[in-house]
C-alpha positions in Angstrom: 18.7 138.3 43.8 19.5 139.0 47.2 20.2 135.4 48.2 22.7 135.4 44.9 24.6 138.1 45.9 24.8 136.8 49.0 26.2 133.7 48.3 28.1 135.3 45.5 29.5 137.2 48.2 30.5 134.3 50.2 32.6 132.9 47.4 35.0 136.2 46.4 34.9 136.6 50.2 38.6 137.4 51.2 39.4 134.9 54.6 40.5 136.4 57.4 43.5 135.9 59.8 44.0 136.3 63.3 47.3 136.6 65.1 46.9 134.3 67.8 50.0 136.6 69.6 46.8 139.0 70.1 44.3 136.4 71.5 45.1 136.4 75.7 45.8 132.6 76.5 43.7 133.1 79.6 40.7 135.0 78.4 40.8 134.1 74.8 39.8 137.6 74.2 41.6 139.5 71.7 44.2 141.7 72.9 43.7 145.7 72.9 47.0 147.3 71.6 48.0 148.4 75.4 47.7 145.0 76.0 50.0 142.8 73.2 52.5 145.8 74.1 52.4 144.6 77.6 52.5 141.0 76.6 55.2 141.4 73.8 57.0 142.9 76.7 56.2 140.0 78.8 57.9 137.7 76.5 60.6 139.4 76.1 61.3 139.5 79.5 60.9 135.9 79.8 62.9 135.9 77.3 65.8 137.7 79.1 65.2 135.6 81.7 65.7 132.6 80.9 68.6 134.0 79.0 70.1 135.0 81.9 69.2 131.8 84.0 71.1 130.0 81.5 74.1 132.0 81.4 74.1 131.8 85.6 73.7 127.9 85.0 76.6 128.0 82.1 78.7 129.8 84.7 78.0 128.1 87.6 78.8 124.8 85.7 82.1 126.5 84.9 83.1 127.4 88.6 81.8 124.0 89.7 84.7 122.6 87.2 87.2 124.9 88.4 86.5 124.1 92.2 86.8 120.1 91.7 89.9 120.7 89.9 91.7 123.3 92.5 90.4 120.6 95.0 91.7 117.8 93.2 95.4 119.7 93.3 94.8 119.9 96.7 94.3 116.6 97.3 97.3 115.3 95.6 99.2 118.2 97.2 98.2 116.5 100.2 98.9 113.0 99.4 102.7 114.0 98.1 102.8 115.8 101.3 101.6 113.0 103.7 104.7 110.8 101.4 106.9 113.3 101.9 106.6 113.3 105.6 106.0 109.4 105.9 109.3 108.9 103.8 110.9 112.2 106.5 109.3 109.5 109.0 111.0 106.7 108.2 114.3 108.2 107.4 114.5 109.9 109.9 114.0 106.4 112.2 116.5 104.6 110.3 118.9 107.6 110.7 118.5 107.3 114.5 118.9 103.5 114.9 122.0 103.8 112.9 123.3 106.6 115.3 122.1 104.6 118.3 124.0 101.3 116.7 127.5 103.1 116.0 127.3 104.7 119.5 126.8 101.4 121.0 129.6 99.5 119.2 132.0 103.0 119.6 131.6 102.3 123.9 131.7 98.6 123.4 135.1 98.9 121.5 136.3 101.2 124.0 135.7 98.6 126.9 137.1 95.8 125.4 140.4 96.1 126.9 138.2 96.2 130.6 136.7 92.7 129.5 139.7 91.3 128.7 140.6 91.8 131.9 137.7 90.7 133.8 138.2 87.6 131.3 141.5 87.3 132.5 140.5 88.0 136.0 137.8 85.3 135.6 140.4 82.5 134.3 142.9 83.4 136.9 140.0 82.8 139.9 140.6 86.5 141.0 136.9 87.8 140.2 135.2 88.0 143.2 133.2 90.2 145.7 132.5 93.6 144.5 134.6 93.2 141.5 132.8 90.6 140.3 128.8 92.1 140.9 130.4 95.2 139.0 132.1 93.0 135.8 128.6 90.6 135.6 126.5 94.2 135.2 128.4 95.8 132.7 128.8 92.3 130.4 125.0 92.0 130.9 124.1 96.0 130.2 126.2 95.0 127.3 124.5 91.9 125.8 121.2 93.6 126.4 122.1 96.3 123.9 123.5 93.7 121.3 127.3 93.1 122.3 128.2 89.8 122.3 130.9 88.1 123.1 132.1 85.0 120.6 134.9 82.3 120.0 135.2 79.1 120.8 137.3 76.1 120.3 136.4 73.4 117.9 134.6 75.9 115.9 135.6 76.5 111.8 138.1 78.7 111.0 136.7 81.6 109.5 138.6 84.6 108.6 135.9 87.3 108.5 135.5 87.0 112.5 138.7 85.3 113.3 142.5 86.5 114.0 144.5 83.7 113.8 147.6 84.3 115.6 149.3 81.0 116.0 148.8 77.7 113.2 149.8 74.2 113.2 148.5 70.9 111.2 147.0 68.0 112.7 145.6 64.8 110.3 142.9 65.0 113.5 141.1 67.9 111.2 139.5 67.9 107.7 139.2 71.7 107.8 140.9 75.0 109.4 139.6 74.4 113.0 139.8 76.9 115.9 142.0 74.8 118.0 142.1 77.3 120.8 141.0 81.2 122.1 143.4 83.5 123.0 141.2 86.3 123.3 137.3 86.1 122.7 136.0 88.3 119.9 133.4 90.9 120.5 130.5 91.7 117.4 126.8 93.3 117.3 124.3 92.6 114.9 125.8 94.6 112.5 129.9 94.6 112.8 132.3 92.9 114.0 133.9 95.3 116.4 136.9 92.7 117.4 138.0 89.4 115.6 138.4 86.6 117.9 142.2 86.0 118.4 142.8 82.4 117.5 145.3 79.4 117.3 144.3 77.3 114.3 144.9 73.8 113.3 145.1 73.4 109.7 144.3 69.5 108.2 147.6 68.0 107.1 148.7 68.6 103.5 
C-alpha cells in the first residue's frame, strides 16, 4: 500500500522549475535573495555598460569622420593654395622678364642714333683709340642683353624688318633683293625696334 502510494505519488507529482537566473555560475549554488538582487544588479550594470561603451564607440566613429573630412578640406585648401602661389610664381616671373625685355629695347632704341654714328664713324676710318674701346663695349653690353644689329645686302626683301627707301629693277633678280644698306636695323628676340633702311632691286616686270 505504501509502495502504491508512493509510486502513485510519483505520477500526479507536479515537476519542478528552477530559474537558472538564481543558480551562481561559479558556485552552482542557488542564490539567496540578497544575492540575485546583487546579481540582477550586476547585469544591469553590465548592461549600462556596454551600453555606454557602445554609444562612446558610436561617437567616437562619428568624430573620427568629421576629423578626416575637416582634414581633407584642409588638404585641398592647401593644394589650391600651393596653385595659387605656384601660378603668383610664375606670373609673377613672366611679368618681370617682360619688364626687363621692354627696358632693354626702350635704352636700345634710345642709342641707336649713337650707333649710327659709331657705324658711320666706323665706315669713314675715324673710329679709333679711346673712341673706339668705348663704341666696341657698349655694341657688345648690347648684344649680350639681346640687341642685335641686322641687314645686309643680297638678302630678300622683306617688309616686316625692312624700310626700303630707294627701288630700282634689275633682270639680275627673281625676287625683291636688298640691293644695298643705308642704315643697319636694330631688333631683340621679341621686336623689331628699328627696320633696316634699304635700297631694293625689284626683278624686271
Amino acid at each position: 500500500m505504501t509502495s502504491h502510494e508512493g509510486a502513485g505519488g510519483d505520477e500526479h507529482e507536479v515537476p519542478r522549475f528552477t530559474d537558472k537566473r538564481r543558480i551562481d555560475p561559479e558556485t552552482g549554488q542557488v542564490r539567496t535573495p540578497e544575492e540575485q538582487v546583487l546579481a540582477d544588479a550586476a547585469e544591469t550594470l553590465a548592461g549600462a555598460e556596454e551600453a555606454v561603451v557602445l554609444e562612446g564607440l558610436v561617437e567616437t566613429q562619428k568624430l573620427a569622420a568629421e576629423r578626416l573630412e575637416e582634414l581633407q578640406r584642409a588638404q585641398a585648401a592647401h593644394y589650391n593654395l600651393e596653385q595659387q602661389y605656384s601660378a603668383y610664381v610664375k606670373r609673377s616671373k613672366a611679368e618681370a622678364i617682360t619688364a626687363h625685355e621692354r627696358g632693354v629695347a626702350a635704352l636700345a632704341e634710345a642709342l641707336i642714333p649713337v650707333l649710327d654714328d659709331i657705324a658711320l664713324a666706323r665706315q669713314h676710318g675715324d673710329l679709333t683709340g679711346p673712341f673706339a674701346s668705348i663704341a666696341e663695349k657698349l655694341e657688345s653690353t648690347l648684344e649680350r642683353f639681346g640687341v642685335e644689329r641686322y641687314g645686309e645686302a643680297g638678302e630678300a626683301f622683306d617688309p616686316a624688318v625692312h624700310e626700303a627707301l630707294m627701288h630700282a629693277h634689275s633682270a639680275d633678280v627673281t625676287e625683291s633683293t636688298v640691293q644695298a644698306v643705308l642704315q643697319p636695323g636694330y631688333r631683340t628676340k621679341d621686336r623689331v625696334l628699328r627696320a633696316a633702311r634699304v635700297a631694293v632691286v625689284d626683278p624686271e616686270a
